[in-house]
Backbone as ProteinMPNN parsed JSONL, in Angstrom:
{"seq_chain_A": "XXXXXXXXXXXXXXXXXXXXXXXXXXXXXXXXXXXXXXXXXXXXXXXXXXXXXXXXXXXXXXXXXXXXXXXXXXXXXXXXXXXXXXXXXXXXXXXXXXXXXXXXXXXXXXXXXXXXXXXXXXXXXXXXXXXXXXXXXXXXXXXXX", "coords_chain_A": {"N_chain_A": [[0.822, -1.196, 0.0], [2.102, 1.061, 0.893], [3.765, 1.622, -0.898], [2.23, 1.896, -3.525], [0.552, 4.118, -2.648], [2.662, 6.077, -2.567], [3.638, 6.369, -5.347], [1.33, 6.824, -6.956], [0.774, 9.493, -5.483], [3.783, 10.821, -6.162], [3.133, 10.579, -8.956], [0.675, 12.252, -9.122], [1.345, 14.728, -8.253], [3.463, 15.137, -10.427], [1.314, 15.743, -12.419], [0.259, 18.241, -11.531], [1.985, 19.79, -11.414], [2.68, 20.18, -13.893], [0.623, 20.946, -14.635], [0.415, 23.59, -13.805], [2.977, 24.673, -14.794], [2.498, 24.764, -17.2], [0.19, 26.567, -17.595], [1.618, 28.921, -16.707], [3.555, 29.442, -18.659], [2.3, 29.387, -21.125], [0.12, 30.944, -20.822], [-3.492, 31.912, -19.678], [-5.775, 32.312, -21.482], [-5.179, 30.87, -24.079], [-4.401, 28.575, -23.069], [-6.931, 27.666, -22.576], [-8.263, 27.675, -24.828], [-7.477, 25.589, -25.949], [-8.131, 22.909, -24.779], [-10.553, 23.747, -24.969], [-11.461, 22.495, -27.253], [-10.412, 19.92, -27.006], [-11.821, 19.056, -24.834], [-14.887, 19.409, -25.396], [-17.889, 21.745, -24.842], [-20.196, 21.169, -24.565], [-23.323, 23.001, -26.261], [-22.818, 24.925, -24.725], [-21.587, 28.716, -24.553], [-18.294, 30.087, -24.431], [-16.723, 32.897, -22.839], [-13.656, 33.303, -23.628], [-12.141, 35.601, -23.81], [-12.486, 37.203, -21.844], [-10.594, 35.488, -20.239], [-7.804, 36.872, -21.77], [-7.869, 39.25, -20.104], [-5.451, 41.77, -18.898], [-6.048, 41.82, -15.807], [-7.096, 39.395, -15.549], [-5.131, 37.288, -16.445], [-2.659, 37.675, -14.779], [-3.686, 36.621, -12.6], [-4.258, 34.077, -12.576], [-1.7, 33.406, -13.55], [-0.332, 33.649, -11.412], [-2.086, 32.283, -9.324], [-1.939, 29.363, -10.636], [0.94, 29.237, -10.348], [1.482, 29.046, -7.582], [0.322, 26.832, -7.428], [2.435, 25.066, -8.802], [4.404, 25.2, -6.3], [2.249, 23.676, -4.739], [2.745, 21.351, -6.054], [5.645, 20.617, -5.98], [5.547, 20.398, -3.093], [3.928, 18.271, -2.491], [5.389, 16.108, -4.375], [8.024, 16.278, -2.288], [7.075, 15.473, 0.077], [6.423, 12.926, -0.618], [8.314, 11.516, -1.781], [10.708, 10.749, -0.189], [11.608, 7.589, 1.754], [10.48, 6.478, 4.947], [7.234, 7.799, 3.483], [6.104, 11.367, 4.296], [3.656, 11.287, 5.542], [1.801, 13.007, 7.185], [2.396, 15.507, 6.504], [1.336, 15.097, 3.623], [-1.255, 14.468, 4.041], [-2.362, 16.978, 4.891], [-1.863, 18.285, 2.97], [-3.477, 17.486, 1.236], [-6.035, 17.767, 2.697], [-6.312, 20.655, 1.782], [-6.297, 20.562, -0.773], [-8.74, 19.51, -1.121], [-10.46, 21.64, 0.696], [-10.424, 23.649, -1.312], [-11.439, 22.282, -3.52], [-14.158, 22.389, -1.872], [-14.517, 25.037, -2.033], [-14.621, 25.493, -5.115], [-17.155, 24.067, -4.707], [-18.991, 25.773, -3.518], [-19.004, 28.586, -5.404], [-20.048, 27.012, -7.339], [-22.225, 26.508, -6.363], [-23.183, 29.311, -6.032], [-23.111, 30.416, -8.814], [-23.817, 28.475, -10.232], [-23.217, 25.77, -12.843], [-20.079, 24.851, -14.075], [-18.492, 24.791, -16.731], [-18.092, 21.183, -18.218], [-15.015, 20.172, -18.12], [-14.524, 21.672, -15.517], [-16.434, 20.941, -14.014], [-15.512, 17.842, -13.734], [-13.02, 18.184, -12.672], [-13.765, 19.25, -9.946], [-15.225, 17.461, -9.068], [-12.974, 15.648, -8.838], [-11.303, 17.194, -6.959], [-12.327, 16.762, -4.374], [-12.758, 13.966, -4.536], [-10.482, 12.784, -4.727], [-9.386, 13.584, -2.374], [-10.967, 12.17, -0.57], [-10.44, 9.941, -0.892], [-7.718, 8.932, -0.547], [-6.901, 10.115, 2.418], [-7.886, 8.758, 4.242], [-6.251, 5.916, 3.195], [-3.598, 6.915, 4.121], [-3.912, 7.505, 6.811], [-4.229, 5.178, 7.758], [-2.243, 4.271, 7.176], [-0.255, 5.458, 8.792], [-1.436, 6.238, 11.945], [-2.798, 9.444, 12.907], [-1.69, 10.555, 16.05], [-1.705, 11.628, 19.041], [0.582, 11.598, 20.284], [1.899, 12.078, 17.711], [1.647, 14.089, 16.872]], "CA_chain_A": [[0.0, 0.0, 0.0], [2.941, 2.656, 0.73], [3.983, 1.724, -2.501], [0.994, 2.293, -4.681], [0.361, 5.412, -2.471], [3.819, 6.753, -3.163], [3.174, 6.116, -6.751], [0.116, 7.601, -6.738], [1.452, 10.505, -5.127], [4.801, 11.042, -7.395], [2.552, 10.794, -10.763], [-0.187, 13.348, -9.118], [2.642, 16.186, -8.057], [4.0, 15.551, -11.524], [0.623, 16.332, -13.259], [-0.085, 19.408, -11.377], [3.588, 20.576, -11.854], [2.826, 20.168, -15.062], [-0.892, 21.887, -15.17], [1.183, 24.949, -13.498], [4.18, 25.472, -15.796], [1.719, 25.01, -18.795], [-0.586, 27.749, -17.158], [2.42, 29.978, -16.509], [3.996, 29.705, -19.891], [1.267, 29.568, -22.295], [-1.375, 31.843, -20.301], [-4.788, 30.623, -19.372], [-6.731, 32.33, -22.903], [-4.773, 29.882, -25.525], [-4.469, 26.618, -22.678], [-8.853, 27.167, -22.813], [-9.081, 27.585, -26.215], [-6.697, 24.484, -26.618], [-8.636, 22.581, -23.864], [-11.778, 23.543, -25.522], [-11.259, 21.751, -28.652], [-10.097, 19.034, -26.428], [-13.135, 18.609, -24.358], [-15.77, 20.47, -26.126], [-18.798, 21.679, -23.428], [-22.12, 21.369, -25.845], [-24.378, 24.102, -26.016], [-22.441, 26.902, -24.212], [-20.342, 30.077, -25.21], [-17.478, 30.49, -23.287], [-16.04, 34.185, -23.266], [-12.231, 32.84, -23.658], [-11.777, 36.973, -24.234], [-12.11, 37.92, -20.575], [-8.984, 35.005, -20.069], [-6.72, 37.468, -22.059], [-7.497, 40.519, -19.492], [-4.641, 41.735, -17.937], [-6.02, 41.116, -14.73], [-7.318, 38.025, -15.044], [-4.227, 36.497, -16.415], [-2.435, 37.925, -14.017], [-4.21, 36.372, -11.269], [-4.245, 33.138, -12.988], [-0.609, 32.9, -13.643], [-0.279, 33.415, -9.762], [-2.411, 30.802, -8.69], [-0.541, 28.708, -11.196], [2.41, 29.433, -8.93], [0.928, 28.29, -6.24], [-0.255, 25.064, -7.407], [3.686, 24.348, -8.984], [4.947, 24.972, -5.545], [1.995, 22.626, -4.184], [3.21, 20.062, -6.641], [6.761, 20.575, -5.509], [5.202, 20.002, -1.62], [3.672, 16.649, -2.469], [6.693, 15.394, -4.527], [9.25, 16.466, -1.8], [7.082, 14.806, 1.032], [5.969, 11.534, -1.128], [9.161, 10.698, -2.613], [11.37, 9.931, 1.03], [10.877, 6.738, 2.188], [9.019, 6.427, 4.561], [6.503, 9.361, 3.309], [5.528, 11.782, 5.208], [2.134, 11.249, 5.991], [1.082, 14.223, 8.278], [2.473, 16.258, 5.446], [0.616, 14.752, 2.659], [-2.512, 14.484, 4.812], [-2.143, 18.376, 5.118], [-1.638, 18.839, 1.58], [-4.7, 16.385, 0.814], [-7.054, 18.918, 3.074], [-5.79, 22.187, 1.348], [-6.418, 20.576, -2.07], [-10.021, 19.225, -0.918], [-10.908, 23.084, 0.478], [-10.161, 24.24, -3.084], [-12.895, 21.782, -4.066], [-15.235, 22.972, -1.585], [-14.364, 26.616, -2.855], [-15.543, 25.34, -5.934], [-18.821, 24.133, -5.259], [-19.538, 27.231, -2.993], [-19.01, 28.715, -6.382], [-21.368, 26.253, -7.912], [-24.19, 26.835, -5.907], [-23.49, 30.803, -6.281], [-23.36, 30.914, -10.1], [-24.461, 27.632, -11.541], [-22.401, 24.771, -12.998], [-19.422, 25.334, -14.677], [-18.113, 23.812, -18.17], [-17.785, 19.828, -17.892], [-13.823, 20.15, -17.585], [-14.235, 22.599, -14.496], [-16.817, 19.727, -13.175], [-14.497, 16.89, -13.668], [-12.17, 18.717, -11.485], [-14.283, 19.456, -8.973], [-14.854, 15.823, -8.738], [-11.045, 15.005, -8.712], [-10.703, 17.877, -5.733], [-13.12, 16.059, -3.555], [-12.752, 12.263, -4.31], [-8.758, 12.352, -4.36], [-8.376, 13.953, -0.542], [-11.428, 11.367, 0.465], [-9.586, 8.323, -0.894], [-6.323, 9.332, -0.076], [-6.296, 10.746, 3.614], [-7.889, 7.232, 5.534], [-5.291, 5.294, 3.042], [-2.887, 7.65, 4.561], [-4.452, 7.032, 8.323], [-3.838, 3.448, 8.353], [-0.506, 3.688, 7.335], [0.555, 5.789, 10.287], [-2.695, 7.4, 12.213], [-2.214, 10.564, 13.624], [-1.945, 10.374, 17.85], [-1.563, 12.895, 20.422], [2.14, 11.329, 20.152], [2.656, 12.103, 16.507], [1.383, 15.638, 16.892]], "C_chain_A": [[0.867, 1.261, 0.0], [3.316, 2.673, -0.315], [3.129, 2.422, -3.583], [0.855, 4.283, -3.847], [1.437, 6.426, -2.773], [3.644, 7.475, -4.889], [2.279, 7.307, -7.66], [0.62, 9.434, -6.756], [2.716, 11.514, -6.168], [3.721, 11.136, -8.7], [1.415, 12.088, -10.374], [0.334, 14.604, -8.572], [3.475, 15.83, -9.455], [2.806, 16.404, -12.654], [0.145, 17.989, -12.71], [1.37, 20.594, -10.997], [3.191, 20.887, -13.538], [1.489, 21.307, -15.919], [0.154, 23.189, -15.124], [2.016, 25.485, -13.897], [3.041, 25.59, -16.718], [0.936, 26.787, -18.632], [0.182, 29.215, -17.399], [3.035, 30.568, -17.785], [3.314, 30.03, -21.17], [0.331, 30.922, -22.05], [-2.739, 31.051, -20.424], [-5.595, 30.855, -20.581], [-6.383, 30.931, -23.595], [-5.069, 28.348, -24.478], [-6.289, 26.577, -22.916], [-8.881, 27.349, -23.947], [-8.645, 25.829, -26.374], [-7.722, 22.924, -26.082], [-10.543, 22.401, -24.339], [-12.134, 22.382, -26.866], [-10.888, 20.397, -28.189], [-11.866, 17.71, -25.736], [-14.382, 20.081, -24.546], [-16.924, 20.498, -25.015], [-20.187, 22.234, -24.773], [-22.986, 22.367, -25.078], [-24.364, 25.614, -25.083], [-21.598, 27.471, -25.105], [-19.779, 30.3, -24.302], [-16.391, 31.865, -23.716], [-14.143, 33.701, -23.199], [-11.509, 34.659, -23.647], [-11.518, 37.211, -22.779], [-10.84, 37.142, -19.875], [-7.552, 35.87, -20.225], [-6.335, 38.726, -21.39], [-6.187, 40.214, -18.735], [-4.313, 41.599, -16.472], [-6.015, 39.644, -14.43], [-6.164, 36.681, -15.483], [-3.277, 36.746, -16.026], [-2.458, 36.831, -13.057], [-3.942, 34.43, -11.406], [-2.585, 32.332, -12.854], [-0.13, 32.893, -11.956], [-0.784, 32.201, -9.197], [-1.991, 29.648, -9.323], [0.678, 28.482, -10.428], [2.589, 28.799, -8.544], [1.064, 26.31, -6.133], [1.077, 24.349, -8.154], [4.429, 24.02, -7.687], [4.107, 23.641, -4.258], [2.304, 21.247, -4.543], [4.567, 19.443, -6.289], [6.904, 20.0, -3.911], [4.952, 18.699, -2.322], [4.733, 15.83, -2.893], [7.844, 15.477, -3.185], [8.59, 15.49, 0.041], [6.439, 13.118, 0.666], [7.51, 10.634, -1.3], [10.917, 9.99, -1.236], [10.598, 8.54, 1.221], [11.558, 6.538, 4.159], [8.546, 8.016, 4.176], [6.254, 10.006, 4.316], [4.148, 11.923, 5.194], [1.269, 12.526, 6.447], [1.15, 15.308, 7.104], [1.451, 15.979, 4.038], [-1.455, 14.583, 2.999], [-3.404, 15.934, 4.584], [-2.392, 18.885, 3.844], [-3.055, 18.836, 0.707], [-6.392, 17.913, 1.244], [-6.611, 20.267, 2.315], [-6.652, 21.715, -0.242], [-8.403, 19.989, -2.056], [-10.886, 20.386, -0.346], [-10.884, 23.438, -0.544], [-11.302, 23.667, -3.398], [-13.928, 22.269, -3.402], [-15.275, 24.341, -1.863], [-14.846, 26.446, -4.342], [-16.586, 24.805, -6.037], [-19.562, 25.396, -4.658], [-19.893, 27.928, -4.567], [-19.892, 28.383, -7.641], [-22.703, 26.461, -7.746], [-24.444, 28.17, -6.023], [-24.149, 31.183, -7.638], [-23.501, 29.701, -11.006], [-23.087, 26.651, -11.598], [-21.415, 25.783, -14.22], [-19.423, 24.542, -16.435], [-17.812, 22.321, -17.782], [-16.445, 19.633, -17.514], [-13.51, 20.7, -16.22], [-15.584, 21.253, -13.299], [-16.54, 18.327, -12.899], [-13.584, 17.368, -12.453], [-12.192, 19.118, -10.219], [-14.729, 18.017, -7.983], [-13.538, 15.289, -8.16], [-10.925, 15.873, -7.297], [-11.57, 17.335, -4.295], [-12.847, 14.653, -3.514], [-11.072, 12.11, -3.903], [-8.736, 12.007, -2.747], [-9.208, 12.656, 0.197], [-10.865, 10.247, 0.055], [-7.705, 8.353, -0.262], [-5.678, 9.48, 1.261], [-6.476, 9.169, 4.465], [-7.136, 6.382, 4.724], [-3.735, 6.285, 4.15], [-2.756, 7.384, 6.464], [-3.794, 6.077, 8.695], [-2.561, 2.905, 7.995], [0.05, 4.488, 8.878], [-0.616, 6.871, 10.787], [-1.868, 8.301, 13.201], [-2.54, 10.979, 15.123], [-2.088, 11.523, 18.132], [0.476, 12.648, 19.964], [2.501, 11.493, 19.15], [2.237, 13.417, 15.92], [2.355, 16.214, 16.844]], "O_chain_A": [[0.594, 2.28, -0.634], [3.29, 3.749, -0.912], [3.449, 3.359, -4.314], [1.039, 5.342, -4.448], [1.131, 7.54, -3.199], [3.568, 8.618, -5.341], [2.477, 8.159, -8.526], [0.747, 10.25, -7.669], [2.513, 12.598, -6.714], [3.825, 12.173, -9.356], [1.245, 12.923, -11.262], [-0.453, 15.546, -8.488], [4.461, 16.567, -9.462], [3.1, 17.307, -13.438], [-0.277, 18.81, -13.524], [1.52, 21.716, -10.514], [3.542, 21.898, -14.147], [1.387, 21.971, -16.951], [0.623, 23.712, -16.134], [2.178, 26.679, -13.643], [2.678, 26.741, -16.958], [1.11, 27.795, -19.317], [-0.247, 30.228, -17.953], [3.086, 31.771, -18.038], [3.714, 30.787, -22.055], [-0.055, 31.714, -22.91], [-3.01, 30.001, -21.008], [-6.209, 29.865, -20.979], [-7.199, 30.012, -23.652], [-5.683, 27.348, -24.851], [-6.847, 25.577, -23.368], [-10.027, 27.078, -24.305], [-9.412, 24.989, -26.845], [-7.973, 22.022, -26.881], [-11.379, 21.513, -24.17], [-13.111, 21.665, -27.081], [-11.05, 19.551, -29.069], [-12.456, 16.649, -25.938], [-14.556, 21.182, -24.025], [-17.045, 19.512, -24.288], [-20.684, 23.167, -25.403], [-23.259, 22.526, -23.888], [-25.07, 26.592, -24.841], [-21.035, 26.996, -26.091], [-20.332, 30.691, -23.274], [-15.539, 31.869, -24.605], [-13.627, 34.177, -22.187], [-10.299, 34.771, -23.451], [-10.351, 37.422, -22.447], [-10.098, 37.758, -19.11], [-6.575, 35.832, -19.477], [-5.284, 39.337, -21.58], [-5.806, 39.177, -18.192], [-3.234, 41.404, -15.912], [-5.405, 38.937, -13.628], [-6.222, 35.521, -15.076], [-2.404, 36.186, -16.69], [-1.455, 36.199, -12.727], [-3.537, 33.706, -10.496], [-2.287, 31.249, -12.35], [0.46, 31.912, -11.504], [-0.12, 31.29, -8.703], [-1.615, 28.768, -8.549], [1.153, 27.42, -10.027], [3.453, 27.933, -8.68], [1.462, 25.342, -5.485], [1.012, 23.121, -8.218], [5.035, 22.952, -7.606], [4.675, 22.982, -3.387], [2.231, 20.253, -3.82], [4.784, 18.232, -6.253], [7.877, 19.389, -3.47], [5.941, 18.086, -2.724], [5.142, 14.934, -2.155], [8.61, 14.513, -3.182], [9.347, 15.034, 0.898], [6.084, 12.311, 1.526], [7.723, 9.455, -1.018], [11.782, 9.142, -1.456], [9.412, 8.326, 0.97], [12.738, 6.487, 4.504], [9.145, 9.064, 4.416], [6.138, 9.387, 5.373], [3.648, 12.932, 4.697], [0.175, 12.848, 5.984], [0.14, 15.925, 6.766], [0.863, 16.954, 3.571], [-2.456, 14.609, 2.284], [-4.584, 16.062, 4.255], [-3.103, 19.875, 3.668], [-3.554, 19.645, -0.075], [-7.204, 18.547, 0.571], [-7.033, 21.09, 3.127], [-7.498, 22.455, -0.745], [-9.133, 20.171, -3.03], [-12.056, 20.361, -0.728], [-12.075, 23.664, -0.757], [-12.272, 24.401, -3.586], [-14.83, 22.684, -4.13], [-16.425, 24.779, -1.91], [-15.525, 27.379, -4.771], [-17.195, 24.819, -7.107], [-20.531, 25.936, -5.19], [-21.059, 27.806, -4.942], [-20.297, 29.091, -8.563], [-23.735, 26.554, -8.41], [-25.617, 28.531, -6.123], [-25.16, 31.863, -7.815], [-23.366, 29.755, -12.228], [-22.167, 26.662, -10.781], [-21.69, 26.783, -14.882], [-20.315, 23.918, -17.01], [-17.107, 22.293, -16.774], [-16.351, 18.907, -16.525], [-12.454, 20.374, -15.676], [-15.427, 20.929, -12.122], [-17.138, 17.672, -12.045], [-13.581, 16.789, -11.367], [-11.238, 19.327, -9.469], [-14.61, 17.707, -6.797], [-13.31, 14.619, -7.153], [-10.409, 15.219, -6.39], [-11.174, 17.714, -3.193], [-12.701, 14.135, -2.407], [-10.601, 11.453, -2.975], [-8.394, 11.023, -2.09], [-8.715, 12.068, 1.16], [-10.827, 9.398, 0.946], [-6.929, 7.626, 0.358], [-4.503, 9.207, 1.507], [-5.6, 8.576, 5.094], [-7.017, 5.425, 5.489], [-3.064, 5.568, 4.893], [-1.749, 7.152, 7.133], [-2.995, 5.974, 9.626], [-1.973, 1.847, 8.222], [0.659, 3.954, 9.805], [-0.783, 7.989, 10.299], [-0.877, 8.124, 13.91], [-3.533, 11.658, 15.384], [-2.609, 12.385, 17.424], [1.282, 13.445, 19.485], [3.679, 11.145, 19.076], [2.424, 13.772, 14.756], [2.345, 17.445, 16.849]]}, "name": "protein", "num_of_chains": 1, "seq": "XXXXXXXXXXXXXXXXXXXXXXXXXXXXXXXXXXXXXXXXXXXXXXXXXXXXXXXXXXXXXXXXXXXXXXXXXXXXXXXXXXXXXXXXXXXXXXXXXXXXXXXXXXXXXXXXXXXXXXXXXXXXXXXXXXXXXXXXXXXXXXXXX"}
């Protein structure tokens, strides 16, 4: 099981290393147009125009940042052996708030595009499969506080 979760771990801090350079380098207009054509969302119009403001890709390439240096956290506490657990636990809740920040979001202004509800999926199911594998490798005491 520490194996596979390692695993696990290492390949999902490489893909969101990888979302976050793309983000940073490309900008977020061209990765949604590219993305669109990818996974097409039937029967909407998506303003891809307000992507190219200077705020909002701005803001974008920031939280981009973010989410290279969270990719850099999970790789740097997955890839010791043993893992760190408490750390990845930690990481697990941060990235499962984000999901509940996006359904708050959901229930404010509606559903998003099918790619932005895939992901909302992924930010919720990951942390709940992930944290009680995580538990039962080393649960967290009073003594491991």
């Amino acid at each position: 099981m520490k194996n596979f979760l390692r695993l696990f771990f290492l390949c999902f801090a490489g893909v969101c290393f990888a979302i976050g350079v793309t983000m940073i380098a490309v900008g977020p207009a061209p990765l949604a147009t590219a993305l669109s054509v990818l996974f097409p969302a039937p029967n909407e119009t998506i303003q891809f125009a307000e992507l190219a403001h200077p705020n909002t890709d701005g803001e974008m390439r920031f939280y981009s940042a973010l989410f290279v240096g969270f990719a850099i956290f999970i790789f740097y506490n997955a890839w010791p052996n043993p893992i760190r657990h408490r750390a990845l636990v930690a990481a697990m809740l941060i990235f499962f708030l984000g999901g509940l920040a996006r359904g708050l979001s959901i229930i404010q202004l509606g559903a998003p595009a099918p790619l932005f509800q895939l992901l909302f999926l992924i930010e919720l199911l990951v942390p709940a499969a992930t944290i009680p594998a995580l538990l039962r490798l080393e649960p967290i005491t009073k003594d491991h506080a």
